[in-house]
C-alpha positions as CSV (number, residue, x, y, z in Angstrom):
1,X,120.7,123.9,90.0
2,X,121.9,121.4,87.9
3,X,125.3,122.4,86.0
4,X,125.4,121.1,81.8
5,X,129.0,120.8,80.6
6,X,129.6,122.1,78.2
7,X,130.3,119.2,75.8
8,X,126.3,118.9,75.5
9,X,126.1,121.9,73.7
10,X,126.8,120.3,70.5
11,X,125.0,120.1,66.9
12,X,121.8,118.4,68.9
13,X,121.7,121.3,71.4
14,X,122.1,124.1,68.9
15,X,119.5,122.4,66.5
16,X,116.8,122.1,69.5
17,X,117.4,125.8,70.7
18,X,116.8,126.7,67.2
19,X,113.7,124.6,66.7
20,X,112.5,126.4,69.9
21,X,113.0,129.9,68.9
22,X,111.4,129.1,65.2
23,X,108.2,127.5,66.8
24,X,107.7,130.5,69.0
25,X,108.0,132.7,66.2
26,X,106.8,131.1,63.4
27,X,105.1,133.7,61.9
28,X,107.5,136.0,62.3
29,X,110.6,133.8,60.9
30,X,108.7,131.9,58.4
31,X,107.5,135.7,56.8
32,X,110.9,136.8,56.7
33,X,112.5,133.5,55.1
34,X,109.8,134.3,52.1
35,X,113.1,136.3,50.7
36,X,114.7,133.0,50.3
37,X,111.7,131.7,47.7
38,X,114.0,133.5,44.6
39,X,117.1,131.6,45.3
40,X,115.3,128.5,46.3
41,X,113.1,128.6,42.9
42,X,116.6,129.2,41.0
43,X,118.4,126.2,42.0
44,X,115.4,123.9,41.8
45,X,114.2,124.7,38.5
46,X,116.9,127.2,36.6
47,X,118.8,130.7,36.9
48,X,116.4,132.5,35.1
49,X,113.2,129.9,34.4
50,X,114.4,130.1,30.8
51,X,112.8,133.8,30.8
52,X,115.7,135.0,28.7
53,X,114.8,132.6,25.8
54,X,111.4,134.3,25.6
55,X,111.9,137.7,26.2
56,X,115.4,138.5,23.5
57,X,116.8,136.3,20.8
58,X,120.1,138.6,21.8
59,X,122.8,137.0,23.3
60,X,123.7,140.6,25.1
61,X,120.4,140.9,26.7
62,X,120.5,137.2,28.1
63,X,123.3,138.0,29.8
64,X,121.9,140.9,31.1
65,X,119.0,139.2,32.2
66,X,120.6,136.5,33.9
67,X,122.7,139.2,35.9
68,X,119.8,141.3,36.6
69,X,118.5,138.4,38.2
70,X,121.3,137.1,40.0
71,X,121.9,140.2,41.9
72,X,118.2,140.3,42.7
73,X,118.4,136.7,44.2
74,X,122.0,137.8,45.9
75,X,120.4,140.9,47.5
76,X,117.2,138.8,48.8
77,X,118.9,136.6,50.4
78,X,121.0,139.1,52.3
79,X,117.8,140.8,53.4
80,X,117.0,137.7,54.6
81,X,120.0,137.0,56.8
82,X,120.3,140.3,58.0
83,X,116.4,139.9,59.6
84,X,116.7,136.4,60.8
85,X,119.7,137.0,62.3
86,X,118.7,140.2,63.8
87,X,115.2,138.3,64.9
88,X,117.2,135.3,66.4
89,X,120.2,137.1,68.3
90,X,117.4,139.1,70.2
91,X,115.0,136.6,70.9
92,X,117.9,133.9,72.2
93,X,118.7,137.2,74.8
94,X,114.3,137.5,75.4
95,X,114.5,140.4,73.9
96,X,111.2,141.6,72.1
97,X,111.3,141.8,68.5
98,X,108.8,143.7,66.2
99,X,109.0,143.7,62.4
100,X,109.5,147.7,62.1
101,X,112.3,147.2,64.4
102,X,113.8,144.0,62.1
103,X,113.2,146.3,59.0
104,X,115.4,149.3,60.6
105,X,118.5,146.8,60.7
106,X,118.6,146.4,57.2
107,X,119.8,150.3,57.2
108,X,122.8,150.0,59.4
109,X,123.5,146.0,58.8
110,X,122.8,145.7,54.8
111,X,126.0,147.8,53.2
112,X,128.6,145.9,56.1
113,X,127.4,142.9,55.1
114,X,127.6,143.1,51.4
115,X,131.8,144.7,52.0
116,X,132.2,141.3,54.2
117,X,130.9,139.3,51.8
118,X,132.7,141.1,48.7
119,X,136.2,140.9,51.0
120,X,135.3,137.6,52.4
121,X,135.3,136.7,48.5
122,X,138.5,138.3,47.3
123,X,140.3,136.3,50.2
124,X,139.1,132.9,49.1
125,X,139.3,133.4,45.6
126,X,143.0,134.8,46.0
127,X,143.6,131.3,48.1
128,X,142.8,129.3,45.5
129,X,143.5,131.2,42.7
130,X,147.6,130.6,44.4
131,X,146.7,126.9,44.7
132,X,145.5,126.4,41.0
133,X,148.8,128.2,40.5
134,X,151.0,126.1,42.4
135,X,149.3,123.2,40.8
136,X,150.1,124.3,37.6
137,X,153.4,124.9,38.3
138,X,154.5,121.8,39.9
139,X,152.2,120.1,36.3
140,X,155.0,122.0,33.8
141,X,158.0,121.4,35.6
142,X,156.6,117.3,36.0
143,X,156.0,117.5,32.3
144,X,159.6,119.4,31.7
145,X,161.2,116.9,33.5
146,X,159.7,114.1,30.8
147,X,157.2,112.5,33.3
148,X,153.6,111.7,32.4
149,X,151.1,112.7,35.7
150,X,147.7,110.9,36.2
151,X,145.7,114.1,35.1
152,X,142.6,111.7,37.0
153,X,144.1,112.0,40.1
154,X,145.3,115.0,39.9
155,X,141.6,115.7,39.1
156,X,140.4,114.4,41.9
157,X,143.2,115.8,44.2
158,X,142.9,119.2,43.0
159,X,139.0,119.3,43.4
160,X,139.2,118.1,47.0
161,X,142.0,120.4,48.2
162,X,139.5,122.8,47.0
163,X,136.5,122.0,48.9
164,X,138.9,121.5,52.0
165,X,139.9,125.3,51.5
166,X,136.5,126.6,51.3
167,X,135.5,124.8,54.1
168,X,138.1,125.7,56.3
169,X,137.3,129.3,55.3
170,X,133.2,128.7,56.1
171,X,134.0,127.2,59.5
172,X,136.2,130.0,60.7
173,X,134.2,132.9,58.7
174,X,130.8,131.0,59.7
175,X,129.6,133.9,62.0
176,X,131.2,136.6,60.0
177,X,127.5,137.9,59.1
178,X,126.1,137.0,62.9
179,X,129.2,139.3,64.0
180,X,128.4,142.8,61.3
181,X,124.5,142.3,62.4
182,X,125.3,142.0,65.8
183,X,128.2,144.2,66.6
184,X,128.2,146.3,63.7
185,X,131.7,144.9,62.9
186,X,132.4,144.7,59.3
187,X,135.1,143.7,56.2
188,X,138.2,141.9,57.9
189,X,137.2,142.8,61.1
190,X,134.1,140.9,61.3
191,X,136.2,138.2,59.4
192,X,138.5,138.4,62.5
193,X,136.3,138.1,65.1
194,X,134.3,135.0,63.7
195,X,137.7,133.6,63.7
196,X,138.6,134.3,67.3
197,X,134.6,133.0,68.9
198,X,135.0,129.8,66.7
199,X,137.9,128.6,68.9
200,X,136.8,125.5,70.4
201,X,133.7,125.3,68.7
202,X,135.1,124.9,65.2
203,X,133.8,121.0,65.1
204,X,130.0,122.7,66.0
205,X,130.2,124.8,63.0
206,X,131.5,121.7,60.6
207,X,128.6,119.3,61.7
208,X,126.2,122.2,61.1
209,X,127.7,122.8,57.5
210,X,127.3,118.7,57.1
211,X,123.9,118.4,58.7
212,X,122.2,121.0,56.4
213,X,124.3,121.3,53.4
214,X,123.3,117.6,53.0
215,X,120.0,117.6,53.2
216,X,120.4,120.8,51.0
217,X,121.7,118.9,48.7
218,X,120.1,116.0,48.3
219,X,116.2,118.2,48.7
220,X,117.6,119.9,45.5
221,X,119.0,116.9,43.8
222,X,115.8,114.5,44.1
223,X,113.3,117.5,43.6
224,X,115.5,119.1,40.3
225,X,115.1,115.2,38.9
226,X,111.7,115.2,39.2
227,X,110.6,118.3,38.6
228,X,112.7,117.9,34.8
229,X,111.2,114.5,34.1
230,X,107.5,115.7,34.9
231,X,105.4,116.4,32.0
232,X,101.8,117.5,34.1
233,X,101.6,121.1,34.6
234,X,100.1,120.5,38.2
235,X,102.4,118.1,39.3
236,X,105.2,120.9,38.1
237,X,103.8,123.0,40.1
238,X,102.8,120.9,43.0
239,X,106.1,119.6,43.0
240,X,108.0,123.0,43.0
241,X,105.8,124.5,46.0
242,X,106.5,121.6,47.9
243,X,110.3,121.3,46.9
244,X,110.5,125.4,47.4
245,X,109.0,125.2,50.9
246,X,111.4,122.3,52.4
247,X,114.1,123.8,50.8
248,X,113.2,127.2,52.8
249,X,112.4,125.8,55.7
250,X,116.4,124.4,55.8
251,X,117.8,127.6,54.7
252,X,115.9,129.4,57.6
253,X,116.5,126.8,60.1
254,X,120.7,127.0,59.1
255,X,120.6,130.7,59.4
256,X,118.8,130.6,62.9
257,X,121.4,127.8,64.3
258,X,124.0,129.6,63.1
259,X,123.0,132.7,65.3
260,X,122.6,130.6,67.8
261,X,126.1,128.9,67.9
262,X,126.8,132.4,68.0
263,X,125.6,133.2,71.2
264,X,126.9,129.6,72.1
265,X,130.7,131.1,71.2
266,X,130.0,133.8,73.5
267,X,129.3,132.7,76.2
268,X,132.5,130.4,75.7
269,X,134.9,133.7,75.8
270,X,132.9,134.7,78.9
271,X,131.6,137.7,77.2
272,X,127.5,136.4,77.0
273,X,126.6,136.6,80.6
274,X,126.4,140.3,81.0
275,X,124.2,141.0,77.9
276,X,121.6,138.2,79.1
277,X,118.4,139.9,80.2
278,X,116.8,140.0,83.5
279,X,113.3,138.5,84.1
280,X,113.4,135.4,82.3
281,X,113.9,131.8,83.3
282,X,118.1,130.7,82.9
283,X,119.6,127.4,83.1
284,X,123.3,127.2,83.4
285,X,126.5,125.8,82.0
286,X,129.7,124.6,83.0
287,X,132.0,126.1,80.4
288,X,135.0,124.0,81.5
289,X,136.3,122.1,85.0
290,X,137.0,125.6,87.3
291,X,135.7,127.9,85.2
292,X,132.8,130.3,86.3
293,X,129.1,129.4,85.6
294,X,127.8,131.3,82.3
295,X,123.9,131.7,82.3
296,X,122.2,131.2,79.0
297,X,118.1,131.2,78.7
298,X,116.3,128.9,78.4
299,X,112.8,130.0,77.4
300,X,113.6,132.2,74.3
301,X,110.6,134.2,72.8
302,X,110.6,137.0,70.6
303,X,107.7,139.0,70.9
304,X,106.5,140.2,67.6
305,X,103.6,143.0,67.5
């Protein structure tokens, strides 16, 4: 049989696989990426739809309002990771998938994830929180010293330095989640273990943070414009479902290639061959010159009943 090195698997490969599992499962996927709507309505039209402004004329109970419904939206779309996850990991293995089965997860998977995310968090917050302070630092000694700093550039400098950190924290912590559904791995450990399967696969997870947090981006950028310069009820409205369901469609397509560069990092370390299932089709992969083949499938269905 034909050997694919492993160079191939890159963002196209990843992206395909994942348009293959969604297509035979759409039902299934597209049901469970309903959890997303909340978020997806938030940042296309507002944090709360103005509700606040309607309900209280108390500047207390906005605030409550607004965190009411931030924690809603935060604990919606970790139900909604936790299943597609769960859905994907299985199906890419041809293992059969029912929705009971996907609800059961949230019990052992919901809670871990939540502790990662809160510790995941406290780490990156504590990173820049030192960097800010450095900045600072370095700024009042410049300034004791009598010289006058670009505050522009140092703008500029300190807001990219910035986005590098929490980017080099989402490509190395990118299957953190993947890892507590998965292997019930949670906190620093699953923060750990992320680290150690994106080792050689680090430029995978980047392109996939570029690939859909640009289109992300720009989906919520052209449809927010619109949708605030639109005085027709019906176009508001027509433009918001139509904004809302690209906008999920991305979020569930990221969260399915993400468990599949999962699997991907696996079978990298060795360690995916022995949990592939028997009685399914396999097409195999070269992981490096020498190394031993790895068998991934090929056909991926989850059977949902």
């Amino acid at each position: 049989m034909e050997l694919t090195p492993l160079h191939i698997l890159n963002l196209t490969r990843v992206v395909t696989d994942s348009k293959r599992i969604i297509k035979a499962n759409y039902t299934h996927l597209i049901t469970l990426s309903l959890l997303f709507l909340p978020l997806c309505v938030s940042l296309l039209i507002g944090p709360t739809l103005q509700l606040s402004d309607h309900l209280s004329d108390v500047n207390q109970k906005t605030i409550i309002y607004h965190l009411i419904y931030i924690l809603i939206v935060y604990i919606l779309v970790l139900y909604a990771i936790t299943t597609i996850t769960y859905t994907t990991h299985y199906g890419f293995l041809g293992k059969p998938v029912n929705f009971s089965t996907v609800l059961k997860s949230l019990t052992f998977s919901f809670f871990p994830i939540v502790s990662t995310a809160v510790v995941a968090s406290t780490i990156i917050f504590l990173n820049v929180l030192s960097f800010l302070t450095l900045v600072g630092s370095i700024l009042m000694l410049v300034q004791t010293l009598g010289f006058v700093p670009d505050y522009n550039a140092i703008y500029w400098f300190v807001g990219a330095t910035v986005i590098m950190i929490l980017i080099y924290f989402y490509v190395n912590w990118s299957l953190a989640f993947v890892v507590v559904v998965v292997e019930s791995k949670w906190g620093f450990g699953a923060l750990m273990r992320s680290s150690y399967l994106m080792r050689g696969m680090r430029s995978a997870s980047l392109l996939l943070l570029l690939y859909f947090g640009t289109f992300s981006t720009l989906l919520v950028w052209v449809f927010r414009d619109s949708l605030h310069n639109e005085s027709s009820s019906w176009v508001f409205v027509s433009y918001a479902i139509l904004s809302s369901s690209f906008l999920i469609w991305l979020l569930l397509h990221s969260t399915v290639a993400n468990t599949v560069l999962y699997n991907y990092c696996k079978a990298l370390h060795g360690e995916l061959a022995i949990e592939i299932a028997e009685g399914f089709d396999h097409m195999y992969f070269n992981l490096s010159p020498g190394d031993e083949k790895v068998s991934l499938p090929h056909d991926v269905t989850v059977v949902t009943v």
